[in-house]
C-alpha positions as CSV (number, residue, x, y, z in Angstrom):
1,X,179.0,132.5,64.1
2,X,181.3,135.1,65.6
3,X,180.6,137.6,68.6
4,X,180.0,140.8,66.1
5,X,177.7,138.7,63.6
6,X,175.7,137.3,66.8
7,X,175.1,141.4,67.8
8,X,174.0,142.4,64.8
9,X,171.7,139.8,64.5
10,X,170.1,141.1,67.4
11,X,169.9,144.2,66.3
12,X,168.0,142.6,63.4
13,X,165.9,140.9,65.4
14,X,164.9,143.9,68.1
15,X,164.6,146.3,65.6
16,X,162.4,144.4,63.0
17,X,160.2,143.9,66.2
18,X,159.8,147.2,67.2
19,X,159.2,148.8,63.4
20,X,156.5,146.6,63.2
21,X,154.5,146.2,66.4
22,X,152.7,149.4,66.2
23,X,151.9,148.7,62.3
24,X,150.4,144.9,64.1
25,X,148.2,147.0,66.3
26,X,147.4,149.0,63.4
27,X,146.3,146.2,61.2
28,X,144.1,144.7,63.9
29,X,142.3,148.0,64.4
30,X,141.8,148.3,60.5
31,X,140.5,145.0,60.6
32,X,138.0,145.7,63.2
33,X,136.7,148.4,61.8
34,X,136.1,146.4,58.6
35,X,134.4,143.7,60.5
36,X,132.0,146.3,62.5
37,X,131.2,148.2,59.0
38,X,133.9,151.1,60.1
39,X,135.6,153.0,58.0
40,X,138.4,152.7,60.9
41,X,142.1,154.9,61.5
42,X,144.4,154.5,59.0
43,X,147.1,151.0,59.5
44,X,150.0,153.8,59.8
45,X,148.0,155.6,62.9
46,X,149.6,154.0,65.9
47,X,153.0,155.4,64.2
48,X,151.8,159.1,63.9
49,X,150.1,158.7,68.0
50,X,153.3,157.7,69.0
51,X,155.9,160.0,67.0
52,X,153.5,162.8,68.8
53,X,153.6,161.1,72.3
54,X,157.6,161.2,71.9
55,X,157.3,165.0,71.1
56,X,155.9,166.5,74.0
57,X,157.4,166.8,77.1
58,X,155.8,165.0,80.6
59,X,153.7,166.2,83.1
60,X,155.1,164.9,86.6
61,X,152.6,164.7,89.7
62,X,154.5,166.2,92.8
63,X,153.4,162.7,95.0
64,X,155.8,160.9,92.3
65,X,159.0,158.8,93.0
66,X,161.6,157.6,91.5
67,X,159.5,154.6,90.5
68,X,157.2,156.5,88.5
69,X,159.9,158.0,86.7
70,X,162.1,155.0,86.1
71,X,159.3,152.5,85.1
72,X,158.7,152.9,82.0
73,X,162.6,152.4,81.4
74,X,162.5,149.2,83.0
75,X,159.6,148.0,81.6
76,X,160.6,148.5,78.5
77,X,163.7,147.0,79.1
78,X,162.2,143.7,80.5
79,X,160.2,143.7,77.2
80,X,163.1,144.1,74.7
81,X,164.8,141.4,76.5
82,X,161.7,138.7,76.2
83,X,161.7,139.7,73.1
84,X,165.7,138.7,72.1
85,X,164.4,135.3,73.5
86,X,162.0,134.3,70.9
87,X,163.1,132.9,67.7
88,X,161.7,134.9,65.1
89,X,163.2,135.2,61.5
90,X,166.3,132.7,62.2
91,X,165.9,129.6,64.3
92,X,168.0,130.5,67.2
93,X,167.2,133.7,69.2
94,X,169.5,136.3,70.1
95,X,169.5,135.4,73.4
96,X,168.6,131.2,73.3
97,X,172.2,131.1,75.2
98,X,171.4,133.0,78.0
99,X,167.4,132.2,79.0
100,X,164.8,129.8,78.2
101,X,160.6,129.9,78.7
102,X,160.9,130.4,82.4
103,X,163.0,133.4,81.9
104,X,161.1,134.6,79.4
105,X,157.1,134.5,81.8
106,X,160.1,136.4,84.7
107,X,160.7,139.3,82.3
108,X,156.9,139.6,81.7
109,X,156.2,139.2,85.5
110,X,158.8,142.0,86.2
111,X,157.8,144.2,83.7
112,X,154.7,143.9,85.2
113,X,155.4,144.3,88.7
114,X,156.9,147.5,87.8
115,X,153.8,148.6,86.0
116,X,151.7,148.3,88.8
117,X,154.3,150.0,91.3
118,X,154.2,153.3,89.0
119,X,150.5,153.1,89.2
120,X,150.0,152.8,92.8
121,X,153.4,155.5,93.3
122,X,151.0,158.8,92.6
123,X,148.5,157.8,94.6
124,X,145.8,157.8,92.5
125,X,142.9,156.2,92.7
126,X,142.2,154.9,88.9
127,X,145.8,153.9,89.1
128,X,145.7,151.8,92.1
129,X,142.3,150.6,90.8
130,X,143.9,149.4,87.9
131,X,147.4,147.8,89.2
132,X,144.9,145.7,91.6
133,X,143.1,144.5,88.3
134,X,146.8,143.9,86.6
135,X,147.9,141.7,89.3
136,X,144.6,139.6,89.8
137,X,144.6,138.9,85.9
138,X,148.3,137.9,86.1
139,X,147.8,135.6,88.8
140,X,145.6,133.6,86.8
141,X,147.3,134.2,83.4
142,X,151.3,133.2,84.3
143,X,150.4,130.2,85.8
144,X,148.5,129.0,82.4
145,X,151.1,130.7,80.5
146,X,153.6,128.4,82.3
147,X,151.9,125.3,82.0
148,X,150.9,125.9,78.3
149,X,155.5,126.6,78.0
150,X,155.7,122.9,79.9
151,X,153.4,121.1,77.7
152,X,155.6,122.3,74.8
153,X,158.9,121.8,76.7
154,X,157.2,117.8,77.5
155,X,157.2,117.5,73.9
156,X,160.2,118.9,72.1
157,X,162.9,117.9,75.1
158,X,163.5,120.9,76.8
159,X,162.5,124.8,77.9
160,X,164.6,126.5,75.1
161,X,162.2,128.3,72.9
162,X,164.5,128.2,69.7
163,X,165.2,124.0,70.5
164,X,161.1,123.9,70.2
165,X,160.9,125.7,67.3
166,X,164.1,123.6,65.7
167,X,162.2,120.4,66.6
168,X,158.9,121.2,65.6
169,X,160.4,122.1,62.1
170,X,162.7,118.6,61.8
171,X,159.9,116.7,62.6
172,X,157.2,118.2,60.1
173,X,153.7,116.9,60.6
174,X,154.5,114.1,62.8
175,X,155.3,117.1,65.2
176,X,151.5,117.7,66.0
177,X,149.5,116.0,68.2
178,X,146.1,116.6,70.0
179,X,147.8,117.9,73.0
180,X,149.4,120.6,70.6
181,X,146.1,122.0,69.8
182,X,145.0,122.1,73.4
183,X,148.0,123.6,74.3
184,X,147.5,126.9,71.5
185,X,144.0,127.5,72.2
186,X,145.3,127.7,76.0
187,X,148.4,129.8,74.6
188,X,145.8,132.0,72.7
189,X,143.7,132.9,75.6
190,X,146.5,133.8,77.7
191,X,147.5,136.3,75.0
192,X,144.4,137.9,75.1
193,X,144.8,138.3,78.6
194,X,148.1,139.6,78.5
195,X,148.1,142.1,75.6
196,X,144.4,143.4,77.5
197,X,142.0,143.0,74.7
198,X,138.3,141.8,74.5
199,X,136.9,140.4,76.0
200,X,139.6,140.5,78.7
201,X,140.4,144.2,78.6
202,X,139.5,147.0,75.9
203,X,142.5,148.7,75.0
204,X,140.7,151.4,73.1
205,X,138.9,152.7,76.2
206,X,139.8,155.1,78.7
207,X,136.4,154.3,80.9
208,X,137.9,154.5,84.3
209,X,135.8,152.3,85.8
210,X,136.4,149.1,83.4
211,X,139.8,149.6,82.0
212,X,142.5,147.7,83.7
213,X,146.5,148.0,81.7
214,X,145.2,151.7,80.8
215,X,144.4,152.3,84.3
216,X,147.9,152.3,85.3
217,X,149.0,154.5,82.7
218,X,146.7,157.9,83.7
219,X,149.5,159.8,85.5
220,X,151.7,159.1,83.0
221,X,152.3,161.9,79.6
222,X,154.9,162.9,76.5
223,X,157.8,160.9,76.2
224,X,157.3,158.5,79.2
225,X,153.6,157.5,78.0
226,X,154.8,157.0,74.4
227,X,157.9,154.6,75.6
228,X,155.0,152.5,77.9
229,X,152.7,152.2,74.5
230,X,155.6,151.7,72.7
231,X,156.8,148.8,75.0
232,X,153.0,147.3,75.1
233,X,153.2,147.0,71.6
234,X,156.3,144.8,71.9
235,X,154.6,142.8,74.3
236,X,151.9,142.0,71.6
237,X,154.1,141.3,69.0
238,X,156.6,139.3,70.9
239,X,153.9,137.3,72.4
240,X,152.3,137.2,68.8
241,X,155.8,136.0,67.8
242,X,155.8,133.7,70.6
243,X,152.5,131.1,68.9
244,X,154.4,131.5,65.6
245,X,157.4,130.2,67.5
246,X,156.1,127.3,69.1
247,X,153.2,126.1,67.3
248,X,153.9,127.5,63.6
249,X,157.6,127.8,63.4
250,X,157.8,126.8,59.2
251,X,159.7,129.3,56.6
252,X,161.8,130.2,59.4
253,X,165.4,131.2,57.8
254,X,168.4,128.4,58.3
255,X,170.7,130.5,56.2
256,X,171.5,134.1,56.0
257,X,170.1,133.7,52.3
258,X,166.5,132.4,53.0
259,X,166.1,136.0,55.5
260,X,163.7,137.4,52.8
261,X,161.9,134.7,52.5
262,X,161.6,134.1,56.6
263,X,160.4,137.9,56.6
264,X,157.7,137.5,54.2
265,X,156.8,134.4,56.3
266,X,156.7,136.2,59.8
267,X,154.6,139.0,58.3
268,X,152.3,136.8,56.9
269,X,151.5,134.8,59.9
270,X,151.3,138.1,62.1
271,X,148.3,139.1,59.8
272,X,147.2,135.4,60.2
273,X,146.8,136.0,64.0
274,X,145.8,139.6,63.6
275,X,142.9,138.3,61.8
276,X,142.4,136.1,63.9
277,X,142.4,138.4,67.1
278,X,139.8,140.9,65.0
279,X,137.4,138.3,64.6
280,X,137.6,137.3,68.5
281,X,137.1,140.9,69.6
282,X,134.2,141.6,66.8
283,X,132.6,139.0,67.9
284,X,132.6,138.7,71.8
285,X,131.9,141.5,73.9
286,X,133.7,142.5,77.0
287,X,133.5,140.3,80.0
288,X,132.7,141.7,83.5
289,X,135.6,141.9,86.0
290,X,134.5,138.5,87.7
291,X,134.2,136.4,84.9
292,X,137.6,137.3,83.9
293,X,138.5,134.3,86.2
294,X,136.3,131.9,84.3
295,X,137.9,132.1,80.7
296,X,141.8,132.2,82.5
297,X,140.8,128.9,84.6
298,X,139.7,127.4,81.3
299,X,143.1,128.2,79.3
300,X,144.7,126.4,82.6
301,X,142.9,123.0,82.3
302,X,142.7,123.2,79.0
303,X,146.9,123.6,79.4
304,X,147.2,121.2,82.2
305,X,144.8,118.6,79.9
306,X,147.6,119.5,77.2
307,X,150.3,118.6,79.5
308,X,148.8,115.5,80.7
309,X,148.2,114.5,77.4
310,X,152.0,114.4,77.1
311,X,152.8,112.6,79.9
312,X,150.5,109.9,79.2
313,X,150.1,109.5,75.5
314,X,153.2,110.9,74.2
């Protein structure tokens, strides 16, 4: 495949992912509100909050940096890139060349890092409060995360993403194993954790004193607050994308012919897990700050039972 058909396949790619990961955070709402006996916000709302975010101009505090202001450039940056590294509707990712899993938990950890720098830069308290939270969470969630990406890479021969999702789909059935299953339910947890949803985070609160990814965002307003939602819905969707990827990779497209059909398959499976994700929040409630622990120490043994698995079964 030449240079030119490689880029616009990557255009493809980024651009399918970021018309649809506010409609993904839509559905889940919608389907909350169902399970709770809601009438709920329209599937399209998270379109309409953001067009209106993107409208308005920003409010700046006069204690802000550079860091503030450049922040949620990078971190949405870092996120578009994670996201050219999972295969999605063709079984080589944009960027499969250039990165593998580790690269891919790096981006996240940057992206992060960056975060938490803009919401400590203002010096506000709720900020600083909630960049404290972000960190503790991810130094429990990366490391499962990372062991839940070598438990796959054990398996399939390697750390590329696409490669997994090319052998998992050669070998059909015979592909799964019990160490597979450990490995997702670990995989699953972690995303809860990472995309700050119950019982992990609420991402429909603004209560100061519980709310940890939205704590970091206060100072922020207009434009720059609607490119940070914007880019947090990526991270959902790619990381969404990400358990297709490795555990659920069939209907994915091997010719540029079977693209409508890999389409209807991706969609399909995102309202799968979106299902999935409104059952877990309707029926678990929030978890206090230091139990958070608790449920990410499980994901790790139940990754690091996943990887041992593989190392000593096969």
């Amino acid at each position: 495949m030449n240079e030119a058909a490689n880029v616009g396949l990557a255009v493809i790619h980024i651009a399918l992912l970021v018309a649809l990961a506010p409609g993904l955070s839509g559905v889940i709402k919608r389907m909350k509100a169902v399970l709770q006996g809601r009438r709920g916000p329209p599937v399209l709302q998270p379109y309409f909050d953001l067009l209106k975010l993107l409208r308005k101009d920003a409010v700046v505090s006069e204690h802000a940096t550079a860091i503030f202001r450049w922040a949620p450039a990078v971190y949405a940056g870092c996120i578009a890139t994670a996201a050219l590294l999972v295969p999605v509707l063709w079984s080589t990712a944009p960027l499969a060349a250039w990165g593998d899993a580790i690269v891919l938990v790096g981006l996240f950890a940057l992206a992060r890092f960056m975060l938490a720098l803009a919401g400590l830069d203002t010096g506000s308290a709720f900020g600083g409060m909630g960049s404290s939270r972000e960190v503790a969470v991810a130094a429990l969630a990366e490391p499962a995360l990372l062991l839940v990406l070598f438990a796959v890479a054990w398996r399939t021969g390697g750390s590329d993403l696409s490669g997994a999702s090319s052998w998992i789909i050669a070998d059909g059935v015979a592909a799964f194993a019990p160490s597979q299953l450990l490995a997702l339910v670990a995989l699953v947890i972690v995303v809860i954790a990472e995309t700050g949803r119950v019982p992990v985070d609420n991402p429909d609160t603004h209560l100061e004193l519980t709310m940890i990814h939205e704590g970091m965002l206060l100072e922020y307003s207009g434009r720059p607050l609607g490119i940070l939602v914007w880019a947090s819905l990526l991270k959902q969707i790619v990381l969404f994308a990400l358990v297709v990827a490795l555990f659920f990779p069939f209907g994915i497209a091997a010719t540029p012919s079977e693209l409508p059909v890999a389409l209807g398959a991706f969609v399909l499976k995102l309202g799968a897990l979106a299902v999935v994700m409104s059952l877990v929040e309707s029926s678990t409630a929030k978890l206090r700050i230091l139990r958070v622990p608790e449920l990410l120490g499980a994901a790790s043994a139940l990754a690091m039972l996943a990887l041992v698995a593989e190392v000593v079964v096969g």
